[in-house]
C-alpha positions in Angstrom: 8.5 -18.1 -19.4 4.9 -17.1 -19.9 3.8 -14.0 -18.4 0.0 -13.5 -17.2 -1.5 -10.1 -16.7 -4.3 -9.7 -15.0 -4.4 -6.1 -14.1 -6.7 -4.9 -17.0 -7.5 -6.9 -20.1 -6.5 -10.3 -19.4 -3.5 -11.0 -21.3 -1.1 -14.1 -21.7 2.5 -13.8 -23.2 5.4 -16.3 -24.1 8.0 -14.0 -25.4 6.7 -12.6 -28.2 4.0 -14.8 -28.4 0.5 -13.8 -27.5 -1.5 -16.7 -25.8 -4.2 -15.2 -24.5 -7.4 -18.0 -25.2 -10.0 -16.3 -27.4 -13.3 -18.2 -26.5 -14.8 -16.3 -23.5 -15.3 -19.0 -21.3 -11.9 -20.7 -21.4 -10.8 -16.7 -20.7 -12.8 -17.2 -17.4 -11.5 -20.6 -16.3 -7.8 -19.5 -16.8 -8.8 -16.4 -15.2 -10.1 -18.3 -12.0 -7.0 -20.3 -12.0 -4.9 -17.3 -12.3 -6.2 -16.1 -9.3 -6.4 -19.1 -7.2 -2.4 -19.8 -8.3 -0.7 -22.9 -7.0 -4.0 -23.8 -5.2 -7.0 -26.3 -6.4 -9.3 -25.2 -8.1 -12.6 -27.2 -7.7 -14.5 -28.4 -10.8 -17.3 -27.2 -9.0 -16.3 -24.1 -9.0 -15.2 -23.7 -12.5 -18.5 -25.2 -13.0 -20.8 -22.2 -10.9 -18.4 -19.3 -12.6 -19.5 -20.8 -15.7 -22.9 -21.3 -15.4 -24.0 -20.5 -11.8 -26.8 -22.0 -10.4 -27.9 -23.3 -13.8 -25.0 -25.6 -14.7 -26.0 -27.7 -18.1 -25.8 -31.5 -18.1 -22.7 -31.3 -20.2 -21.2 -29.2 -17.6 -18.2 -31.2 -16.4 -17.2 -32.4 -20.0 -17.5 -29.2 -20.9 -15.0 -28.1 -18.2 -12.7 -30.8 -19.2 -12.8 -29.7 -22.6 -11.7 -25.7 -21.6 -8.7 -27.3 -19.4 -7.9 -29.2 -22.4 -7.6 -26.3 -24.6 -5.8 -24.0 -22.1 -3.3 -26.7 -21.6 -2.3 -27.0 -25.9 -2.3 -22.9 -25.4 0.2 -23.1 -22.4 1.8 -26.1 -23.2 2.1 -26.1 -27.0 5.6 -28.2 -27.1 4.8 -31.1 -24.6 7.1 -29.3 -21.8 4.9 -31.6 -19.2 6.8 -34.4 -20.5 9.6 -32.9 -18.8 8.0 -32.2 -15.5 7.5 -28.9 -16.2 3.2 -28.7 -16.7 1.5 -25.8 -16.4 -1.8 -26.6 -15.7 -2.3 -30.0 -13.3 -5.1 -32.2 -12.4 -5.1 -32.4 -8.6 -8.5 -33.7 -7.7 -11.4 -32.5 -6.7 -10.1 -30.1 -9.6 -7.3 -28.6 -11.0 -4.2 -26.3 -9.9 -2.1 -23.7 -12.6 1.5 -23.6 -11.5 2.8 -19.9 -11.7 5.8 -18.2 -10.3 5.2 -14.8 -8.7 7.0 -13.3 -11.1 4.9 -14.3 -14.0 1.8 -12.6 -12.2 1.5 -8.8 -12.5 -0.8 -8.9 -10.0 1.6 -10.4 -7.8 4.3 -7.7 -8.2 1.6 -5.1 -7.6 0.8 -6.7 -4.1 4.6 -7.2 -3.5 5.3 -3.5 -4.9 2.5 -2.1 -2.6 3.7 -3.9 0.2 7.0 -2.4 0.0 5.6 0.9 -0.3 3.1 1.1 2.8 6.5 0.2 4.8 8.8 2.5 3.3 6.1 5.1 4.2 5.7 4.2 7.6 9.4 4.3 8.2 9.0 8.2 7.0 11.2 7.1 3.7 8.8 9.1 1.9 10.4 10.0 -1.4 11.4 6.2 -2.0 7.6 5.3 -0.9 6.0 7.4 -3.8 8.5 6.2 -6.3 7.7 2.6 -5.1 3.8 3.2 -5.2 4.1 4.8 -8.4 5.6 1.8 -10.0 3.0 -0.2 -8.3 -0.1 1.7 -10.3 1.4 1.7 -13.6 1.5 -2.2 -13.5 -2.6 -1.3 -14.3 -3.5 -1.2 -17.5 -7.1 -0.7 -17.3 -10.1 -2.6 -15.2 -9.2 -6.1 -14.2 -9.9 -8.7 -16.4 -11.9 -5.9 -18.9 -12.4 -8.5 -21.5 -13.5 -11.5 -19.6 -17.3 -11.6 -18.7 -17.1 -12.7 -14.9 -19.3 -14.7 -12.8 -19.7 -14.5 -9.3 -16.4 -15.9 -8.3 -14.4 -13.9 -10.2 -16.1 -11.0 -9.4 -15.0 -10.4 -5.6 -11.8 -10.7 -7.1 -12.2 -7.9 -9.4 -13.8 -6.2 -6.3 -11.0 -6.7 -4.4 -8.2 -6.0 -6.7 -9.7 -2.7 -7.1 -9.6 -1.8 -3.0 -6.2 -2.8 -3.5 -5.2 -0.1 -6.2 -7.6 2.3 -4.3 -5.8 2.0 -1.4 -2.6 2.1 -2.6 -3.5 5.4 -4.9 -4.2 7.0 -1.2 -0.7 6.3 0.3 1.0 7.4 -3.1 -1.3 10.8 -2.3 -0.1 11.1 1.2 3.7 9.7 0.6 3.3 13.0 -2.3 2.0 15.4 0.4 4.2 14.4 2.9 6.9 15.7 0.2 5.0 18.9 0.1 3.7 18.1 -3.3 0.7 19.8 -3.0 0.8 22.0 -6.3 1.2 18.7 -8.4 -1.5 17.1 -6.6 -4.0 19.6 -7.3 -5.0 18.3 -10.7 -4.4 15.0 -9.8 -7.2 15.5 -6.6 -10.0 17.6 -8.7 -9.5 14.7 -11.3 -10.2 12.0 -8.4 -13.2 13.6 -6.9 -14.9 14.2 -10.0 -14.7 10.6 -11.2 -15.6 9.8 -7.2 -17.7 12.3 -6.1 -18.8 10.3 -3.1 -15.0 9.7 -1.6 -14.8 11.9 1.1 -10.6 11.3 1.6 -10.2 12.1 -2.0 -12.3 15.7 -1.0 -10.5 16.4 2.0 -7.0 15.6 0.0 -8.0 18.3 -2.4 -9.1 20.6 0.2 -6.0 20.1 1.9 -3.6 21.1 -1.2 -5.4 23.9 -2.2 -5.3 25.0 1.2 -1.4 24.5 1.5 -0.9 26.5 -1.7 -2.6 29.6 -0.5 -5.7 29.0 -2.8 -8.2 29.1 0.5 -11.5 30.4 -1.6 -10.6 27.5 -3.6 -10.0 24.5 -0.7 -13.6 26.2 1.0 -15.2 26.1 -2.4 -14.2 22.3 -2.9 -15.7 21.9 0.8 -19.4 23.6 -0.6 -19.3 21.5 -3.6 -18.9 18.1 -1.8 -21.5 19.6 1.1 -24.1 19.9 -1.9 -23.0 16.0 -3.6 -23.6 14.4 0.1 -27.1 16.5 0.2 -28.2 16.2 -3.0 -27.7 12.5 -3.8 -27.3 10.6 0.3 -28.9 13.5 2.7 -25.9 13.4 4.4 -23.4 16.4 5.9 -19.6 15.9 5.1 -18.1 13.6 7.8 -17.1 15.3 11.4 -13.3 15.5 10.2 -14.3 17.5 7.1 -16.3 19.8 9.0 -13.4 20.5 11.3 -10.8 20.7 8.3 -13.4 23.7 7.0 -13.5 25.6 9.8 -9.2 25.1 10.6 -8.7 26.3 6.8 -11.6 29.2 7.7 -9.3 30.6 11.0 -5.9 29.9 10.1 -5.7 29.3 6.2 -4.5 25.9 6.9 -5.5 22.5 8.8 -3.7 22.5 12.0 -4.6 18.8 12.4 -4.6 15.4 9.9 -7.9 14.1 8.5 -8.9 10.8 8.7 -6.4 7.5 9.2 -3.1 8.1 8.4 -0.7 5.3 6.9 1.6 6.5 9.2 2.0 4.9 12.6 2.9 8.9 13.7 0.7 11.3 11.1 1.8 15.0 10.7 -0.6 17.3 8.6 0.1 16.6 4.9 
């Protein structure tokens, strides 16, 4: 059964054998199938990924000729004549046939799923291990070697708000364990490659805090009080400032910062 990845490098595997098209643009029309599985696809929108608003004459022809290609890559042994075609033509375009199973992607969003409820039933140990096995289905940017267009784009876009979001409810199923020690390094690391994340901050000000290091956790507070100034003009959010002045009087936040995951938040 071919396997598609899609959560880095695009990447296309029947067993052993790598399938992955080389010519850049039919690596963008299978990647806009790919993420429009079991739906039609419009010609015209293979066509504006393509080209956008500058489509060549030769456009459609062209497009018929990239289908053409992915379907001797996918279908090398005539399996269609057995009912069992990949790739389709269901006008006004075509549709790519995949089982959830043969999409990474689609084991991520199942994977994350099944994570954000385990942590909201408090299952936390089960939700980190879950969430864990979630983010190493990434192997890198989405689609890294396919030059995308518009379409694909708020795709990429999105799948990365997905792995964001499910890196912060790994973070809080871990502190929730009283992790804070491992997630130390794992926090400075985060803020440093998003300096402007103000959860990521207050996670690291947080586990510093929890494992006595309180020069530290207000340290971490002054250095993402200077990024705000220096490159928005802003002041750290309201929730910040409060979780500075808690960890000044008591050592520790006495209340959670920002949105939990948890219907029922207690302080990570």
């Amino acid at each position: 059964m071919l396997q598609f990845q899609l959560l880095g490098p695009l990447e296309v595997m029947d067993g052993d054998r790598v399938c992955t098209p080389t010519p850049p643009k039919v690596r963008r029309v299978l990647a806009l199938l790919l993420l429009r599985a079991n739906q039609v696809v419009p010609v015209d929108a293979l066509i504006e990924e393509l080209w956008g608003e500058d489509p060549p004459l030769s456009a459609v022809g062209t497009a018929q000729t990239y289908i053409y290609q992915l379907r001797k890559l996918l279908d090398p042994h005539g399996a269609h004549a057995e009912g069992r075609e990949w790739l389709v033509t269901k006008p006004p375009g075509y549709m790519l046939r995949v089982a959830p199973q043969q999409l990474d992607s689609s084991e991520f969003e199942q994977l994350s799923w099944q994570g954000r409820q385990l942590l909201e039933n408090g299952e936390f140990e089960q939700a980190s291990d879950v969430l864990r096995r979630a983010l190493q289905l990434w192997r890198g940017p989405s689609l890294a070697n396919v030059l995308v267009g518009r379409l694909l784009e708020a795709h990429v876009v999105h799948f990365e708000e997905q792995r964001m979001r499910t890196l912060e409810m790994r973070i809080q199923a871990d502190a929730e364990l009283g992790r804070h020690r491992e997630l130390v390094g794992e926090m400075r690391s985060l803020v440093a490659t998003h300096p402007l994340n103000e959860w990521f901050h207050g996670q690291l000000i947080v586990a510093l805090s929890r494992c006595g290091r309180r020069g530290e956790a207000l340290q971490a507070y002054q250095n993402l009080r200077v990024v705000l100034s220096d490159q928005l003009g802003l002041d750290p959010q309201p929730e910040l400032q409060r979780l500075q002045r808690e960890v000044l009087a008591h050592g520790v936040p006495r209340t959670p910062i920002f949105e939990s995951y948890l219907p029922t938040h207690s302080a990570a």
